[in-house]
C-alpha positions in Angstrom: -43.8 92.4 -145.4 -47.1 92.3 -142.5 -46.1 93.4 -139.3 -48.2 94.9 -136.7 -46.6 97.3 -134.5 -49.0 95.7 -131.4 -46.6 92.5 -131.4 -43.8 94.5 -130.0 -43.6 93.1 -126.5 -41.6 93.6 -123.8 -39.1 91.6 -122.0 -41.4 92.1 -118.8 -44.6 91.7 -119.8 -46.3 87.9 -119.8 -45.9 86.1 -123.2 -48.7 84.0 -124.7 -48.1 81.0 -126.3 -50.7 78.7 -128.6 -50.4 75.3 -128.6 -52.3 73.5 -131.5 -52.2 69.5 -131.0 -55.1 66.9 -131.4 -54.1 65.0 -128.7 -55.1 66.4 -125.8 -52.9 65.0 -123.2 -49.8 66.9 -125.1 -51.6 70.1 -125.0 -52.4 69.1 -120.5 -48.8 68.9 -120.0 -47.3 71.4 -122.1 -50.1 73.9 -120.7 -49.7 73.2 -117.3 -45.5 73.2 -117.8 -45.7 76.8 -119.6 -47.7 78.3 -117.0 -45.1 76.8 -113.9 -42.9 79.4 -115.9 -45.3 82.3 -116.1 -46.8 82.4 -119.8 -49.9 82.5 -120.6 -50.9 79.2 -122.8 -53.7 79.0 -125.2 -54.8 75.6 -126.4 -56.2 74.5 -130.0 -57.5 70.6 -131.1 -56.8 71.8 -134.8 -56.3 74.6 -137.0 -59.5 75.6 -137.5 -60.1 76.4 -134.0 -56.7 77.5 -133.2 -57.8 80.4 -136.0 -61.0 81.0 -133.7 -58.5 81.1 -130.3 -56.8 83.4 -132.5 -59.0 85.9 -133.5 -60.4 85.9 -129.9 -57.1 86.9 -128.6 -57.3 89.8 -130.5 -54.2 88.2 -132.5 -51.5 88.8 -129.5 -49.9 86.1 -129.4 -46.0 85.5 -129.3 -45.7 82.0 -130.5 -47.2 79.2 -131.7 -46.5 75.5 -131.2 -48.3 73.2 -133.3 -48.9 69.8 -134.7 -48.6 69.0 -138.4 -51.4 66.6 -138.7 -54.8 67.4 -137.7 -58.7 66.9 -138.7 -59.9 70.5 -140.2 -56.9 72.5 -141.1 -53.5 71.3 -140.7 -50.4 72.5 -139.1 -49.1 73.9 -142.4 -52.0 75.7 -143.5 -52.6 77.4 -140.1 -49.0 78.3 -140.0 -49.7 80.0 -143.4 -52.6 82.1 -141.9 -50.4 83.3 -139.4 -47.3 84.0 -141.6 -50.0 86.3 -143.8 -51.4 88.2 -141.0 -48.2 88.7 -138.7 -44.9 87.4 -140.1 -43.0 88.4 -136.8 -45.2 85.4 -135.2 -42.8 82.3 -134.6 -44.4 79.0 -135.8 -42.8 76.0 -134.4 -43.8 72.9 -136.2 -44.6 69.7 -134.0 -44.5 65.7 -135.7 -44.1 62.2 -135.0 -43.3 61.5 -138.7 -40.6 63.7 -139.5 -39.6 63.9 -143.4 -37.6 65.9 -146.0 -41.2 67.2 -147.5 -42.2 68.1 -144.4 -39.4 69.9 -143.8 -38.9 71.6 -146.7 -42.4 72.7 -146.5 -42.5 74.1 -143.5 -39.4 76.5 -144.2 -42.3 78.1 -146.8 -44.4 78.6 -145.0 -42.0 80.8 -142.4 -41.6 77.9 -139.7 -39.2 78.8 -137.5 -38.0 75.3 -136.6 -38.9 71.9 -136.4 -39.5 69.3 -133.3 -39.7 65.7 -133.5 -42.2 63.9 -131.2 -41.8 62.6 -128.4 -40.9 66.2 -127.3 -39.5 67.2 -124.1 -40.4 69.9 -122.1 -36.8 71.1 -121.8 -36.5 70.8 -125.1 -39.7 72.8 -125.4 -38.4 75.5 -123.1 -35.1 76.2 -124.8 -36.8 76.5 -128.4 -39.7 78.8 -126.9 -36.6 80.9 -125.4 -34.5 81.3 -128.1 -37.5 81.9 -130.9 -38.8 84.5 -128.6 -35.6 86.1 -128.2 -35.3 86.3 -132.3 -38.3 87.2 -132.5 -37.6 90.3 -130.4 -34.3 90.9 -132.0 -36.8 90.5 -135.5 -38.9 93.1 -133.9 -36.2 95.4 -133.0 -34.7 95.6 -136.3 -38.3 96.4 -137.8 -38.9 99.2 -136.0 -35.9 100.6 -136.5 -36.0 99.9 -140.2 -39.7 101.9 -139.7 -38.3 104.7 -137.7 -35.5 105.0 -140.0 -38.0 104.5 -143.2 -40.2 107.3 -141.2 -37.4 109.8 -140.7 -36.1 109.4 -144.4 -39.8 110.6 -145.8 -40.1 113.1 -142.6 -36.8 114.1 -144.6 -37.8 114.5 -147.6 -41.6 115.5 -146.8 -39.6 118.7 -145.0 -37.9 119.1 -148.8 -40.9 119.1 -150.8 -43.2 121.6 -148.0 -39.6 123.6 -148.3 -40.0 123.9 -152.0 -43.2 124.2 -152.0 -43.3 127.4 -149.8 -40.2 128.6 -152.2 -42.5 128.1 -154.9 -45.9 129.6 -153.6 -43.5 132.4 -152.1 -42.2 133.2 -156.2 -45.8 133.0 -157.5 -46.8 135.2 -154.8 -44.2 137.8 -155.6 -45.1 137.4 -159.1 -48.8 138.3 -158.6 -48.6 140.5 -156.4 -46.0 142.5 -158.2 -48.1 142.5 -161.5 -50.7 143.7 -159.7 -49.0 146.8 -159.3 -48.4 147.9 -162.7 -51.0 150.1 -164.7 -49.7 149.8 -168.4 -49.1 147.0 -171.1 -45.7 149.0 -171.9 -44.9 148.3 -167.9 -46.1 144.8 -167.6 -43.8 143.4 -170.5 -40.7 145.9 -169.0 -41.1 144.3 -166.0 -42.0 140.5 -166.8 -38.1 141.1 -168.8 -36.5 142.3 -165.8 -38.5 139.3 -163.2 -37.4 136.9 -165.6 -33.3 137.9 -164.7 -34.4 137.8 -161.3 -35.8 134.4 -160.4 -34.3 132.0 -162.9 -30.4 132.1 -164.1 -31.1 134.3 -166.8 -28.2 136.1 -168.4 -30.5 138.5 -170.6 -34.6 138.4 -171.4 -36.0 140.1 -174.1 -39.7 140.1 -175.4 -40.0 139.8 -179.1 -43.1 141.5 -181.2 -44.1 138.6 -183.3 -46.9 140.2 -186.3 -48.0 138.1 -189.4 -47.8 142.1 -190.4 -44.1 142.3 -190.4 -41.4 139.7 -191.4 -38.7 139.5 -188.4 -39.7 140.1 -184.8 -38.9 142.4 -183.3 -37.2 143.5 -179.6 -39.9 145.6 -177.5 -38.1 145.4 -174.6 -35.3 143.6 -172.2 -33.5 143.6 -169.2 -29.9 141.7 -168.5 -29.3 140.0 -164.8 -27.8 142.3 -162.3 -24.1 141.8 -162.2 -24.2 141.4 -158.5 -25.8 138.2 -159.1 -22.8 136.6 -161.0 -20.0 134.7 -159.7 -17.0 136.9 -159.8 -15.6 135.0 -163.1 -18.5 135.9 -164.5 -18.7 139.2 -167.0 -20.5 142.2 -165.3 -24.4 143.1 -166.3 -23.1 145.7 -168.9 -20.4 143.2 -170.3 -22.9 140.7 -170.6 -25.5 143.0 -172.3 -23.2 144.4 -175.1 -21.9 140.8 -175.5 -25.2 139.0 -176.1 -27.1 142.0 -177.3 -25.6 141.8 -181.2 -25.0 138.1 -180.9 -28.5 136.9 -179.4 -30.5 137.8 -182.4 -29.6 135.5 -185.8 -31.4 133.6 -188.2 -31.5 130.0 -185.6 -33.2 132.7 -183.5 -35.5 133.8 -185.4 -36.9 130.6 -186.6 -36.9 129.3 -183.3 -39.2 132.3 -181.8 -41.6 131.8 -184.8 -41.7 128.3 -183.8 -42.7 129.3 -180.5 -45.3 132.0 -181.5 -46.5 129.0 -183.9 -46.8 126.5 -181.8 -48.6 128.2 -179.0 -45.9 126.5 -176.6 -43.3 127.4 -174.2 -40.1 126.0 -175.1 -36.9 124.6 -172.9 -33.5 124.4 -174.0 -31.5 123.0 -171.3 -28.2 122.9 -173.4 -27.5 124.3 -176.2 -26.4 121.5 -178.7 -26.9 122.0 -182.7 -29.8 124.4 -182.4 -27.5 127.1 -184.3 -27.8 129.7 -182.0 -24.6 131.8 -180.5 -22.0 129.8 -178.9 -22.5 132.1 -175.8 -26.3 131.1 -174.9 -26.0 127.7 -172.7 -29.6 126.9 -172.2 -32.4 129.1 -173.2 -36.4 129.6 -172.8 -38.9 131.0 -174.9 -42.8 132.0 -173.7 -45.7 132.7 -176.0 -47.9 135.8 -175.1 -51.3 135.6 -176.1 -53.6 138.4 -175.8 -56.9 137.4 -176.9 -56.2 134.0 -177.9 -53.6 134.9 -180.2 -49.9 135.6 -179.7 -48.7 138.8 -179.8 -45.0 138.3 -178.5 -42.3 135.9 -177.3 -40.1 136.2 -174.2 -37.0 134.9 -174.9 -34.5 134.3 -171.7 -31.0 132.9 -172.0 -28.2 131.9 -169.9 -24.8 132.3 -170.7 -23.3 130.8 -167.4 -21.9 127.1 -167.9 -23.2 126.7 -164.3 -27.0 128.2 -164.4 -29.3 126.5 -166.9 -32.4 126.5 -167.0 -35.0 123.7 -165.3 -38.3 122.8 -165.7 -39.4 125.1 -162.5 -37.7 127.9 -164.2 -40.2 127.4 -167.3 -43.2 126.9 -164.9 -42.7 130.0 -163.3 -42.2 132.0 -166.6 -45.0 130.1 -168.1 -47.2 131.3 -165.0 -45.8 135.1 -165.1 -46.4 135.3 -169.0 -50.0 134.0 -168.7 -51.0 136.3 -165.4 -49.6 139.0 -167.6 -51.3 138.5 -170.7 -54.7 138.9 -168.3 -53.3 141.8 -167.2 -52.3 143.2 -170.6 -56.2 142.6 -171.5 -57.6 143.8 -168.4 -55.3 147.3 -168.5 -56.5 147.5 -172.5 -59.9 147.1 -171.5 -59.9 149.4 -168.8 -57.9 151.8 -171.5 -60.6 151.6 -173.3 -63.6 152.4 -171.5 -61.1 154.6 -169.6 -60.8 157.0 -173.2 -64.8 156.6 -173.9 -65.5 157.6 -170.5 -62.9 161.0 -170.7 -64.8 161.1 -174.1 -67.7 161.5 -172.5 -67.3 163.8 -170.1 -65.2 165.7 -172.2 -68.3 166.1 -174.8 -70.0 167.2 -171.6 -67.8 169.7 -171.2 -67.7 171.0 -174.8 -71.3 171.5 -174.2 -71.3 173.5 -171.2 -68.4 176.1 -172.6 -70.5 175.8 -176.3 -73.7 177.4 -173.3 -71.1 179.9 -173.1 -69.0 181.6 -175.8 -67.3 183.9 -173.2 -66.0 180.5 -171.5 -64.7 178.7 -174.8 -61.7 176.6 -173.9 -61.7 177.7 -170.6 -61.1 174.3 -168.7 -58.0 173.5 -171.4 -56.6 176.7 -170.7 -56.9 176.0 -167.0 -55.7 172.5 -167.4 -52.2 173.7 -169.3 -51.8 176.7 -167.0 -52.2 173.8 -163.7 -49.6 171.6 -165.6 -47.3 174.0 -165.7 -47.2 175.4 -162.1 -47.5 171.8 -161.0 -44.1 170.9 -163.1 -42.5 173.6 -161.6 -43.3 172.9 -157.5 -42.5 169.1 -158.0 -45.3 167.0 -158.7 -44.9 163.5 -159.6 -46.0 162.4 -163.4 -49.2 160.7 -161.3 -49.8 164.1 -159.6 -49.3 165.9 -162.8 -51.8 162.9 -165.1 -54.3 163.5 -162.4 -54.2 167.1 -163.1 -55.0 166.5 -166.5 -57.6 164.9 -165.9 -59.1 166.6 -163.2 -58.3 170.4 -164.9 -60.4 169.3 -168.2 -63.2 168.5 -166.3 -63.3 171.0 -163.2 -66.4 173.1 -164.3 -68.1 169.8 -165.6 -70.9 170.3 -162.8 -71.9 173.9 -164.7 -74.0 171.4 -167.0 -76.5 171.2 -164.1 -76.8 175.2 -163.7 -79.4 177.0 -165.7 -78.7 179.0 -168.5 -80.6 182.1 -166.8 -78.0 181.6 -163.8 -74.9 180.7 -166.2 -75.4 183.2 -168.8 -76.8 185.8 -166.9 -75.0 189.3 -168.0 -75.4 191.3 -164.5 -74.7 190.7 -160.6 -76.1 187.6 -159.7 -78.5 187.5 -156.7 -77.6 185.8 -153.7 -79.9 182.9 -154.3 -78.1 182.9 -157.5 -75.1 182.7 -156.6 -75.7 179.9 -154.1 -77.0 177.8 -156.8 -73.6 178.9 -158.6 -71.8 177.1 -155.8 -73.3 174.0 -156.2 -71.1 173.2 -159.4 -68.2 171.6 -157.3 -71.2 169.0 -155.9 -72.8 168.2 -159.5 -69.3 167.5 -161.3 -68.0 165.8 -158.3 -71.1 163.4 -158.5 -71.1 163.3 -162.6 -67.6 161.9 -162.1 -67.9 159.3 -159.6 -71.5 158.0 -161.2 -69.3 157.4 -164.1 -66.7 154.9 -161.7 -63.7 157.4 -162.0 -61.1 157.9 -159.2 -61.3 159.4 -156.2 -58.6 162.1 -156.5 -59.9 163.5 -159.5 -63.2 163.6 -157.7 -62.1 165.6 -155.3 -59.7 168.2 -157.0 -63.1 168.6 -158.8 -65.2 169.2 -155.6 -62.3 171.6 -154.0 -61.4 173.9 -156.5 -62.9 176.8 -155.2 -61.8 175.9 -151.5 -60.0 179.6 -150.1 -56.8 179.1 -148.1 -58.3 181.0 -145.1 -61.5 178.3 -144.9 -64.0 180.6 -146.3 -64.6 178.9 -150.0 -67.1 176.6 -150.8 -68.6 173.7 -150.5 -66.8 172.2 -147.6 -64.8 175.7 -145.8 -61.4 173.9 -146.0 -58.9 175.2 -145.0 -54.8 175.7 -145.8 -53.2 171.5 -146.0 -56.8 170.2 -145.5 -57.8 171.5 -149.3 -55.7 169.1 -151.3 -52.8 170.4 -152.7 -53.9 169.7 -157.0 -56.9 171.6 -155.8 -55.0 174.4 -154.7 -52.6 174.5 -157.4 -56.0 174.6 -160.0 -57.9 177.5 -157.6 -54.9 179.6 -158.9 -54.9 178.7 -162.7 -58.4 179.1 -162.6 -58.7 182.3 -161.2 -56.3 183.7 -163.7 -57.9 182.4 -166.6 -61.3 183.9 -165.6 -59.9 187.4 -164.8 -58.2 187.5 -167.8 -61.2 185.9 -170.1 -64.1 188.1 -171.4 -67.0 186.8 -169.3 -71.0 187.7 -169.8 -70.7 190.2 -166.8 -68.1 192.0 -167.6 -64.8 192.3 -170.2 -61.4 191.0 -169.2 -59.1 192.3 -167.0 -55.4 193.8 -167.9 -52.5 192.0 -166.8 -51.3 194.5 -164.1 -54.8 194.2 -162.3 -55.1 190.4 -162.5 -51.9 190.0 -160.9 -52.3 192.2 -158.6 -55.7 190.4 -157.3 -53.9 187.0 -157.4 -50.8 188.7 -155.3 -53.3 190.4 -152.6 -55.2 187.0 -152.5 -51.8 185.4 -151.0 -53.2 183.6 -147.6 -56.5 184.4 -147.9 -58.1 182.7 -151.3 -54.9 181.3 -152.3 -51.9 179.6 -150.9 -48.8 181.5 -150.9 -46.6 179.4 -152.3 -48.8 178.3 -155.1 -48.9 182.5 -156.0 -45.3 182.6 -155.6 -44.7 180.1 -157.8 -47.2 180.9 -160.5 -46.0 185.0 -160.2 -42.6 183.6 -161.1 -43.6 181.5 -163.9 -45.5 184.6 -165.3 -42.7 186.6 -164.8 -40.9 184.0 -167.2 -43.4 184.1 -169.7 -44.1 180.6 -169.1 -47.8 180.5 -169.7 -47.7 182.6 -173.0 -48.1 179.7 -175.1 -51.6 178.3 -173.7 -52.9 181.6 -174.3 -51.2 182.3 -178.0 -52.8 179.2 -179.2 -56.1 179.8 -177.6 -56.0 183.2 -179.6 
């Protein structure tokens, strides 16, 4: 249907007529008639230049009267052209030789209606009024078809952005909640539990598939929440024991080789003769390639009669799966370079204490004795990994000290001893060359802080020196007192922990010597030392 929104007119606004005849005094009287009632009245000798009038009147006009038979273009054909550009346009046709042909044709080409020469003007008036009244009520009814066209799509162009922000908002959370993790082993534990939490998953579990070993095998899995469930539903832990034996059968098992074969996520919407448990409804299965080949399958089922699974619930696994086998390659990479590094440095290490026989597993030593203390007041496991780190590699920067300096068997001059003090500095810098983390870096730099600000190389002081760095000052201390050293033998017990006790709020913090007094107390370092006999 053509309609132009311009041919809406008002029922106070000046109408304009065209009136197509080729005899001219017709066109005289039925102009000069028309305008005695206020329209406007354009005037055509034949189609053809009615077209041109047309055109020139930037198409507004709100009827046509015309005359079948002219020279040019007839009556028929210009009613045509005016049906195809504006089909809300009445055509009236005009003829001195009526006939059913006529007639007939007319109504095809959307004629409105049909005068018989001689026409009168009264005549004329009441079919221009009541064609321009239908023509309104026409026009009415389109726009309102239009508007209600227009609010139907607004409708459902609201749905669509609505689920489109649903959907960006669940890729988002995916992202940025892989983003957070920092092992494979917490990636697939988590992409088990996600899957329970943003489709109707019952239980997922992601399957080990090896050409190394005949039936795969469950890594890990997670089961909804039982909050989530209706309350005729089985609780999380009713659910779990329930699908846990059942889930797993021969159907099963074919069915995730087929996935891992076929490179391709699957969708089950209902379970009908696939042999699996009577309990699974609809299930899913994911392929996880890691390096172009697929080491696992997540398998997610439903067991709710309500809550199957849809194609949006297998895009967004199929999306988590793949950002997680990028992040399983990434984290393995980084693992990697991450041991050759720690290789590294740990070489470099070996070679500073092989400088030095007196200082033979000194930083491993150090490193336990840290662990230990750092147990006891609390740390977190990424405190306590940090330590690890950061304890095996404290005197690192000793690499850069010459052996006259290092080695030397009396009191060290002052100059001497300020080159000493540079260690901190050259590990620090060794470290963070090599792209390591910043924490490390500065437990490394701050070891040999004192609690009352008078340490070396910065003068921090009590909170400012990091609290790893103050927890290693102590194990350090004590390993060095009680370690033959090229300047002088070890010290007993009873004096060693009598310098660490009288160094409370000056070299060390208090708490820290509390702490590690207590441990001692409990023989709880005896072991590092045993095995380093």
């Amino acid at each position: 249907m053509i309609f132009h929104v311009y041919a809406m007119v008002e029922m106070d606004v000046q109408k304009t007529i065209l009136f197509v005849d080729d005899e001219e005094t017709i066109l005289e009287i039925a102009s000069e008639h028309f305008q005695n009632l206020g329209y406007q009245v354009l005037t055509a000798k034949n189609g053809r230049e009615a077209v041109r009038t047309f055109e020139e009147a930037n198409h507004i006009i709100d009827c046509c009267f015309t005359d079948i038979n002219m020279p040019e273009m007839d009556g028929l054909e210009l009613a045509e052209y005016i049906r195809k550009y504006d089909n809300s346009i009445p055509v009236v046709i005009m003829t001195g030789y009526p006939s059913l042909d006529n007639t007939l044709q007319t109504l095809k080409n959307g004629v409105v209606d049909f005068l018989v020469k001689p026409v009168n003007l009264e005549q004329m008036t009441i079919c221009l009024q009541r064609v321009l009244r239908e023509r309104e009520l026409f026009i009415k009814n389109l726009l309102l078809n239009k508007e209600l066209e227009s609010k139907r799509r607004l409708e459902e162009l609201n749905r669509e952005l609505v689920l489109k922000v649903e959907e960006l908002r669940v890729l988002n959370r995916i992202m940025t909640e892989l983003m957070s993790l920092n092992t494979g082993s917490e990636v697939l534990n988590h992409i088990a539990e996600m899957a329970t939490l943003i489709t109707p998953a019952s239980r997922a579990v992601f399957y080990a598939v090896s050409e190394s070993f005949n039936t795969p095998f469950e890594l890990t899995g997670a089961v909804r929440n039982s909050k989530e469930y209706s309350e005729n539903q089985p609780a999380a832990g009713d659910v779990d024991a329930e699908i846990k034996n059942e889930i797993f059968n021969p159907a099963l098992d074919k069915l995730i080789r087929d996935v891992a074969v076929d490179e391709t996520p699957l969708l089950i919407v209902e379970n009908a003769s696939h042999g699996l448990s009577d309990r699974i409804q609809s299930l899913m299965g994911i392929p996880l390639k890691i390096r172009e080949k697929v080491f696992g399958v997540l398998i997610a089922v439903s067991t709710n009669k309500n809550q199957r699974f849809s194609e949006k619930d297998l895009y967004y696994m199929t999306f988590m799966i793949q950002q997680a086998a990028y992040l399983v390659e990434n984290l393995a990479l980084y693992e990697n370079i991450y041991e050759n590094l720690f290789s590294t440095l740990s070489a470099l290490v070996k070679t500073v204490e092989a400088r030095d026989a007196y200082t033979k597993e000194h930083s491993s030593r150090v490193k336990d004795t840290a662990i230990i203390i750092a147990k006891a007041y609390g740390c977190s496991k990424e405190e306590v990994d940090v330590l690890d780190f950061a304890g095996r590699l404290h005197d690192i920067g000793k690499i850069g000290i010459r052996d006259e300096i290092l080695l030397k068997p009396g009191r060290l001059t002052d100059a001497e001893y300020q080159k000493i003090k540079e260690h901190p500095l050259i590990g620090e810098s060794i470290i963070g060359q090599l792209g390591l983390w910043d924490r490390e870096k500065k437990i490394v730099r701050h070891h040999h802080e004192w609690f009352d600000g008078s340490g070396y190389p910065d003068g921090l002081q009590r909170e400012e020196i990091p609290i790893l760095a103050r927890i290693l000052s102590v194990a350090d201390a004590y390993d060095a007192m009680v370690s033959d050293r090229a300047y002088r033998k070890e010290m007993s017990q009873k004096e060693v922990l009598g310098i660490i006790r009288s160094g409370k709020d000056v070299q060390f913090d208090p708490r820290i010597v509390d702490l590690f007094l207590s441990l001692q107390a409990e023989d709880k370092f005896e072991h590092v030392y045993r095995s380093s006999e």
